[in-house]
C-alpha positions as CSV (number, residue, x, y, z in Angstrom):
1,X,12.6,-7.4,13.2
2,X,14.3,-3.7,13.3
3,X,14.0,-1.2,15.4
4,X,13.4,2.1,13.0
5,X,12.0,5.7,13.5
6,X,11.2,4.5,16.9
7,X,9.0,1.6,16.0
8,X,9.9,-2.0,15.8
9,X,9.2,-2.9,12.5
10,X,8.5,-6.9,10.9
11,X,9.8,-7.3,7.8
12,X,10.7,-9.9,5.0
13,X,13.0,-10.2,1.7
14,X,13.2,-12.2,-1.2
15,X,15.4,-13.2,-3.7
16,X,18.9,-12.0,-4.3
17,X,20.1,-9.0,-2.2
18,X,22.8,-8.3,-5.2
19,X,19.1,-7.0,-7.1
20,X,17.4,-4.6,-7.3
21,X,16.2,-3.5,-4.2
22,X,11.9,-3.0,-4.3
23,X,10.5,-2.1,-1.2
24,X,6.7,-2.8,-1.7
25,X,4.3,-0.8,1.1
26,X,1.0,-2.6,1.9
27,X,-2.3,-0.9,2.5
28,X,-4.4,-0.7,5.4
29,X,-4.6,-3.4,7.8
30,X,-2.6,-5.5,5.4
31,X,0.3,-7.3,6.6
32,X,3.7,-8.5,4.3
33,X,1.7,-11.6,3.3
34,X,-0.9,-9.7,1.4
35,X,1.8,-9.7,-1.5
36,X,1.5,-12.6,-2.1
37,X,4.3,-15.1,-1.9
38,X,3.8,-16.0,-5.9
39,X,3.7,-12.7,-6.7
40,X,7.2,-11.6,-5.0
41,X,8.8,-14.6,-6.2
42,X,7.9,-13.4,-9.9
43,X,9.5,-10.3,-8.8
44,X,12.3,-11.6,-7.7
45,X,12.6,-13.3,-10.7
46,X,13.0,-10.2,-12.4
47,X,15.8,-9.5,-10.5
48,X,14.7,-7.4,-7.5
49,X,15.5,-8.2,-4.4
50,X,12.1,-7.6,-2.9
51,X,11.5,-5.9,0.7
52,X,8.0,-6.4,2.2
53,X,7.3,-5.3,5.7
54,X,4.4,-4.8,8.4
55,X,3.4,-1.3,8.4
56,X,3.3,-0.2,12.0
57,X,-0.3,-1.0,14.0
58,X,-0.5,-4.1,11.7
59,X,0.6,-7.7,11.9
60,X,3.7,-8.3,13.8
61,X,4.9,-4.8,13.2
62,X,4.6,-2.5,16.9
63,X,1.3,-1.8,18.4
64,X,1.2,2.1,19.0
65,X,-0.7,4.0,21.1
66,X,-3.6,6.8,21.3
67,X,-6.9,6.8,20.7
68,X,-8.2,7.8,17.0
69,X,-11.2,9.1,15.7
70,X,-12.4,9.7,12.2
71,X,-14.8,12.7,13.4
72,X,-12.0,14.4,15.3
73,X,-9.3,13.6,12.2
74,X,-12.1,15.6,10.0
75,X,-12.6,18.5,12.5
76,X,-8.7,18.9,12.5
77,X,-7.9,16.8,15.8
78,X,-4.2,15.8,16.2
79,X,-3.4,11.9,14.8
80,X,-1.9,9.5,16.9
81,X,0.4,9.5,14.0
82,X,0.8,10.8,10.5
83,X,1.3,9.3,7.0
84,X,5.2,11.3,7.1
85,X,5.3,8.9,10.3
86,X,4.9,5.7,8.2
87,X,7.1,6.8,5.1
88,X,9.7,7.5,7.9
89,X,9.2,3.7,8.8
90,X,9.7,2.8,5.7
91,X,12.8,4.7,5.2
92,X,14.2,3.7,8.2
93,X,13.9,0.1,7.3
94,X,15.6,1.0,4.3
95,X,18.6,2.6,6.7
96,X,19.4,-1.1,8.6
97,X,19.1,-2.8,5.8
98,X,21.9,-0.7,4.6
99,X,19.7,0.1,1.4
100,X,20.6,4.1,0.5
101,X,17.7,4.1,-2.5
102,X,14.8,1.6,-3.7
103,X,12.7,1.4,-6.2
104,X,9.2,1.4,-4.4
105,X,5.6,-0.4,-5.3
106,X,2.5,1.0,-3.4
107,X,-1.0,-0.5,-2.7
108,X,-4.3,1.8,-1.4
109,X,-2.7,3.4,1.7
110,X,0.6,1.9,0.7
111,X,0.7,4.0,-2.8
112,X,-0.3,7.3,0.1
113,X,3.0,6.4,1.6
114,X,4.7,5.3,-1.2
115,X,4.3,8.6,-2.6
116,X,4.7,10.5,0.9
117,X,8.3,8.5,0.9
118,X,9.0,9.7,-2.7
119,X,8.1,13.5,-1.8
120,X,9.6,13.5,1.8
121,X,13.0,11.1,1.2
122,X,13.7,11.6,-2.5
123,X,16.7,10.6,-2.7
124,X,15.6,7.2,-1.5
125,X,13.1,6.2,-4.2
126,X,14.3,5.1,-7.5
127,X,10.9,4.5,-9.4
128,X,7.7,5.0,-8.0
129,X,4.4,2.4,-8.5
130,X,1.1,3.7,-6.8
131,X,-1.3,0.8,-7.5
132,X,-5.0,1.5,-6.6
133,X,-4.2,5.3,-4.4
134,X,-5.1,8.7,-4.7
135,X,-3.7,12.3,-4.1
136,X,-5.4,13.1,-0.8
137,X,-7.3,15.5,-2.8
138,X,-10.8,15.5,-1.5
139,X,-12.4,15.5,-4.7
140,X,-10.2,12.4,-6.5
141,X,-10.6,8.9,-5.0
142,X,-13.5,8.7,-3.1
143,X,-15.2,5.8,-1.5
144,X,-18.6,4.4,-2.4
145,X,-21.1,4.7,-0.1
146,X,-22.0,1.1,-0.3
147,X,-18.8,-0.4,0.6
148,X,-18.0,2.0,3.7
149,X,-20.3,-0.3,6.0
150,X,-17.7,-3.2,5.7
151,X,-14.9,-1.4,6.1
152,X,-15.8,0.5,9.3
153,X,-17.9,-2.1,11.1
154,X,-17.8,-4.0,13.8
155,X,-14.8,-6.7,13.5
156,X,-15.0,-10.4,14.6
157,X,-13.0,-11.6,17.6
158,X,-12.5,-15.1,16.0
159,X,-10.8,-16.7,13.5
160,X,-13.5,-17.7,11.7
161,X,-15.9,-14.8,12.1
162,X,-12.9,-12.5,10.8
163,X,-12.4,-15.0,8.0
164,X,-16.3,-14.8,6.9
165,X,-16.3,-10.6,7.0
166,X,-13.3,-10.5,5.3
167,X,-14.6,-13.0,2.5
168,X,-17.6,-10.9,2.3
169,X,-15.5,-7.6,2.6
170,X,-13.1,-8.4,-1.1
171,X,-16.2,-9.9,-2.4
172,X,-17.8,-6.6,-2.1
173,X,-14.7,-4.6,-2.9
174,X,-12.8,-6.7,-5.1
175,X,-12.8,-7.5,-8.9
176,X,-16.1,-8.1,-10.6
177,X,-14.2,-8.8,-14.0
178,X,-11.7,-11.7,-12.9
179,X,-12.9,-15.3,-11.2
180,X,-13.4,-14.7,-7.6
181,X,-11.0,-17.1,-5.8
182,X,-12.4,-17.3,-2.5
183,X,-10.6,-20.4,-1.1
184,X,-7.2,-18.5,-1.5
185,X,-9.1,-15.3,-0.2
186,X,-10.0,-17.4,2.9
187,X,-6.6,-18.8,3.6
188,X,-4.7,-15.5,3.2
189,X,-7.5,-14.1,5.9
190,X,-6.9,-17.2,8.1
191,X,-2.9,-16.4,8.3
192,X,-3.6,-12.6,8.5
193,X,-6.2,-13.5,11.6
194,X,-2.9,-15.5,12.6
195,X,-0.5,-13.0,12.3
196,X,-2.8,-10.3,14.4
197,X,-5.2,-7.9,13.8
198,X,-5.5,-5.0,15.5
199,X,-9.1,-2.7,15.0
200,X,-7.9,-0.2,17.1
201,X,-4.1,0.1,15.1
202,X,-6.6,0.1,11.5
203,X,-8.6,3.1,12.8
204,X,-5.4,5.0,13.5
205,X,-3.8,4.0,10.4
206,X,-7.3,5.2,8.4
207,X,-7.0,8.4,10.9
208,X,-3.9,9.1,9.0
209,X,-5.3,8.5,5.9
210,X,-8.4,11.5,6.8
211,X,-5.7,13.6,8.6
212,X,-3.3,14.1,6.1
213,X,-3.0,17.3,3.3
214,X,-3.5,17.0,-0.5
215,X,-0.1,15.2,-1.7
216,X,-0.6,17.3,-5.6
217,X,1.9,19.7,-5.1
218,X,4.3,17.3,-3.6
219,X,3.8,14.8,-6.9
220,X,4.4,17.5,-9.4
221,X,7.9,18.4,-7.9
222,X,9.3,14.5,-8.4
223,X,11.5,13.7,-11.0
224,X,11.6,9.9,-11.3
225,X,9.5,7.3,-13.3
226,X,6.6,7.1,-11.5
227,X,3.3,4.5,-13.0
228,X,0.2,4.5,-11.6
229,X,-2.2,1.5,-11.8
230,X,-6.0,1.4,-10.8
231,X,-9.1,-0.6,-11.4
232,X,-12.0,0.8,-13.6
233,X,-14.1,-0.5,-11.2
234,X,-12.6,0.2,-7.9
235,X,-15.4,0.9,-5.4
236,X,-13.2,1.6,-2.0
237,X,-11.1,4.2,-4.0
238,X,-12.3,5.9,-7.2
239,X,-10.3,5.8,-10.4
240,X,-10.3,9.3,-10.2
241,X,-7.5,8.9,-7.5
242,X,-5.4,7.0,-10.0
243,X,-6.6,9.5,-13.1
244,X,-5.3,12.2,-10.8
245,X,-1.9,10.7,-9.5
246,X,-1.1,10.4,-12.6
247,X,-1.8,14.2,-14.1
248,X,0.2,15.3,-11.0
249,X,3.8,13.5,-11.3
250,X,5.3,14.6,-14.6
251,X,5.7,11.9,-16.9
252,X,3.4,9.3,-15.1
253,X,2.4,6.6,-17.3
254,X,-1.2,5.2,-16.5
255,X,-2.7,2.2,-16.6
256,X,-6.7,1.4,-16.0
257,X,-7.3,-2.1,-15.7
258,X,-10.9,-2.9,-17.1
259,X,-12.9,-4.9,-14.1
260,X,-9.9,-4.4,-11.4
261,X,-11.3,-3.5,-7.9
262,X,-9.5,-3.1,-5.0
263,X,-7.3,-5.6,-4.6
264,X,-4.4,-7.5,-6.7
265,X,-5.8,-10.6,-9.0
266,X,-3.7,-13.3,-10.2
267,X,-4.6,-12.2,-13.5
268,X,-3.3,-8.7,-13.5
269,X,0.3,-10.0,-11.9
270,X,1.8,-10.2,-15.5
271,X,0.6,-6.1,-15.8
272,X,2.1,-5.4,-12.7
273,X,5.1,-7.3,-13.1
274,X,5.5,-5.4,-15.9
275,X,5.2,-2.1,-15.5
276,X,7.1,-2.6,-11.9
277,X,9.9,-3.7,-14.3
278,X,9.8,-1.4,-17.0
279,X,9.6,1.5,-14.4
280,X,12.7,0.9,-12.8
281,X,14.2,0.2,-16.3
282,X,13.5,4.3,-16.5
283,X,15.3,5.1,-13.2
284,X,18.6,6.6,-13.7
285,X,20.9,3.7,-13.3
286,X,24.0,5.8,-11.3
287,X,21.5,4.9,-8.1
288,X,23.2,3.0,-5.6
């Protein structure tokens, strides 16, 4: 645990902390676990020494306060928080673990504060990946209408009515081109259910999501090696929002992954592992 930006903050490494230090941001609701313990291992294996953390209002990470609402986030009401908030999370994690720059992966609202971190604190980030995000521009990235009753429903109380809606949720939102492996789907949602889930910390982390301003203009001032990965057929956040991240930080390389939704399957770890790779390759290597 560490105590940063005022928030007490659960966190994880792995591998060698003489590597490269990769500080990978998980989307909403998600805890560290939804990187996959394979997955960071192949990192690691690459020679990163890989940081995965609890975004606050999320696993083990600090509970916060206030109530949220998505109408009120629309009609301009204050957040409990902001998405500046969570990138100053994760650069204060960054701070006690005596880390001065990373290079830093994304997912959904992840990539939004991956990229808020990069535009805010930029001297911290080395590389930037924004894997399945958007801009914040209201006309990139939108939702399907069809999948917006599973997200903002009513949630189960159990362990195994939150394991059966979240089955159903990724089966619905995830990728029709690769096999659907629902028994590893079903444990990761049993250890999440284990770890804690918090409705009310989700709707304020999605109120910070409606709340916050068109990140364009921020993107086209970096100048680090940024990729951008998204699904063809992403249904919870358009490929537009990935088309558009892309146009905006200069010298973006882009990759569309044919049947990817929105989530990470096993077979599109070797692209990601990749391009994670070959983006910090780019980065200026006088970063310490």
């Amino acid at each position: 645990m560490a105590d940063v930006n005022g928030v007490r903050i659960c966190y994880e490494t792995i591998g060698d902390p003489a590597g490269r230090p990769l500080l990978l941001v998980m989307g909403l609701g998600g805890p560290l676990i939804w990187w996959d313990d394979q997955l960071c291992r192949l990192l690691a294996d690459r020679g990163f020494w890989v940081i995965r953390f609890d975004n606050r209002d999320c696993g083990r990470s600090q509970s916060m306060s206030g109530r949220a609402s998505l109408v009120g986030s629309y009609l301009g009401a204050r957040p409990p928080y902001s998405l500046a908030d969570m990138a100053g999370d994760a650069a204060g994690l960054l701070d006690h673990l005596e880390v001065g720059s990373a290079h830093v992966t994304g997912a959904s609202l992840g990539g939004m504060i991956a990229q808020t971190l990069a535009i805010r604190h930029p001297g911290r980030v080395r590389s930037l990946v924004s894997v399945m995000s958007t801009t914040g521009g209201r006309l990139v990235g939108w939702p399907s209408p069809r999948v917006l009753p599973l997200v903002l429903g009513r949630g189960a109380t159990d362990r195994a009515g939150y394991i059966e809606l979240a089955t159903a949720m990724f089966r619905r939102i995830g990728s029709p081109g690769f096999p659907f492996d629902e028994a590893r789907l079903r444990e990761r949602s049993g250890a999440t259910f284990d770890r804690g889930v918090n409705r009310a910390g989700t709707l304020r982390q999605l109120v910070a999501v409606t709340s916050a301003s068109d990140r364009t203009a921020g993107l086209r001032g970096l100048r680090i090696p940024a990729l951008v990965v998204h699904g063809k057929a992403d249904p919870l956040v358009h490929v537009s929002g990935g088309r558009a991240t892309a146009r905006a930080i200069p010298g973006a390389e882009l990759i569309v992954v044919p049947g990817m939704g929105h989530d990470l399957p096993r077979e599109v770890w070797p692209t990601l592992v990749d391009g994670i790779s070959r983006t910090a390759d780019r980065a200026v290597s006088s970063h310490t």
